[in-house]
C-alpha positions in Angstrom: 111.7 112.1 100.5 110.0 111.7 97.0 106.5 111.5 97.0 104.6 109.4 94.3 100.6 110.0 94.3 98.9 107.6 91.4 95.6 108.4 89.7 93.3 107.9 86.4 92.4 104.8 87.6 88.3 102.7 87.6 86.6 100.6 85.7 86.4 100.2 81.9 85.2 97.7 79.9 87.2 95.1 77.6 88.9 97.1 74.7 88.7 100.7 76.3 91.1 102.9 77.2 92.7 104.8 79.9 95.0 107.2 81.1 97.0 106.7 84.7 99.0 109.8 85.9 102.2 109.8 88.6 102.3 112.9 90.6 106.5 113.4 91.7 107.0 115.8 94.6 110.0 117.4 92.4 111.8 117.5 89.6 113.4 113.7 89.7 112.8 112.2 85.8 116.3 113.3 84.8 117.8 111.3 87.6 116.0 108.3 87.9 114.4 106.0 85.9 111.0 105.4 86.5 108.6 102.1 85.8 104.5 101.4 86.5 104.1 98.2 88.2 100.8 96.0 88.3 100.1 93.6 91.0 96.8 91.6 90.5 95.1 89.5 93.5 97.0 86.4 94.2 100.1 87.6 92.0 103.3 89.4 92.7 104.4 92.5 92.3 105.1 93.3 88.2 106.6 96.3 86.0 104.8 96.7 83.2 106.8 99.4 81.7 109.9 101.6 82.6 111.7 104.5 81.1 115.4 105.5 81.8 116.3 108.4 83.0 117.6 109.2 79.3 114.4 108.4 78.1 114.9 104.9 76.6 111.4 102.9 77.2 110.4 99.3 77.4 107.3 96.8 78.6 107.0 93.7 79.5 106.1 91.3 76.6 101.8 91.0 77.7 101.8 94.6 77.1 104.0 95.4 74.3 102.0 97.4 71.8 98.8 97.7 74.3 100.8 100.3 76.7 103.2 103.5 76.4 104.8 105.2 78.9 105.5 108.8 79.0 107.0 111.5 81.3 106.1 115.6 81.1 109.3 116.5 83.4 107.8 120.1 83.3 105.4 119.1 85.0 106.8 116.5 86.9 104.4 113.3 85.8 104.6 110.1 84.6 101.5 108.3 82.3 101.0 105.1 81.1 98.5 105.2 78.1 96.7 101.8 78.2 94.6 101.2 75.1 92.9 97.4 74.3 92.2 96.5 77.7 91.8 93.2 78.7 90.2 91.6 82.1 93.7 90.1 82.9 95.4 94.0 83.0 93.2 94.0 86.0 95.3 95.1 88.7 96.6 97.7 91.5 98.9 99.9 89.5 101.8 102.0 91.0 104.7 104.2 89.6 108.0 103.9 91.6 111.6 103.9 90.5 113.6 101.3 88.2 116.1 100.5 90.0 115.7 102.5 93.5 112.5 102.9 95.7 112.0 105.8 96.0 109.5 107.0 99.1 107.5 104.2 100.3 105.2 102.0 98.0 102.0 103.9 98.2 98.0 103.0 97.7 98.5 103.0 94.1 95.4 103.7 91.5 92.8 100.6 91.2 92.0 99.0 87.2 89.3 97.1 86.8 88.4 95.7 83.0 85.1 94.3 83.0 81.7 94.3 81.4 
């Protein structure tokens, strides 16, 4: 099965920047859309951002303009560029598919925005 390993992830303070990377086990972008997901303590489970298989991106509205999503299929990763951080973008994050789990949900790659 597909393997997803999440990293970039600590702690930076309000208004900084940061990279997260998604590790695929193969070469999968061209077939499946892919989407980061957030879930903060006490909240569900939410995609922040998601890009088709055909490249087409979106985000959610609290991040619209703050994030971008990227793939390097060459190289088999997915990023999510988060620049103005905020305390509230304080969350687990994870990479998984759009519209099919692929794998298992993993241990994802820990954000924490504070001074």
């Amino acid at each position: 099965q597909v393997q997803l390993v999440e990293s970039g992830g600590g702690l930076v303070q309000p208004g900084g920047s940061l990279t997260l990377s998604c590790a695929a086990s193969g070469s999968i972008f061209s077939i499946y859309g892919m989407g980061w997901y957030r879930q903060a303590p006490g909240k569900q489970r939410e995609l922040v951002a998601g890009i088709t298989s055909g490249g087409s991106t979106d985000y959610a509205d609290s991040v619209k303009g703050q994030f971008t999503i990227a793939r390097d299929s060459a190289k088999n990763t997915l990023y999510l560029l988060m620049n103005s951080l905020k305390p509230e973008d304080t969350a687990v994050y994870y990479c998984n598919g759009l519209l099919t789990t692929l794998g298992s949900w993993g241990q994802g790659t820990q954000v924490t925005v504070s001074s």
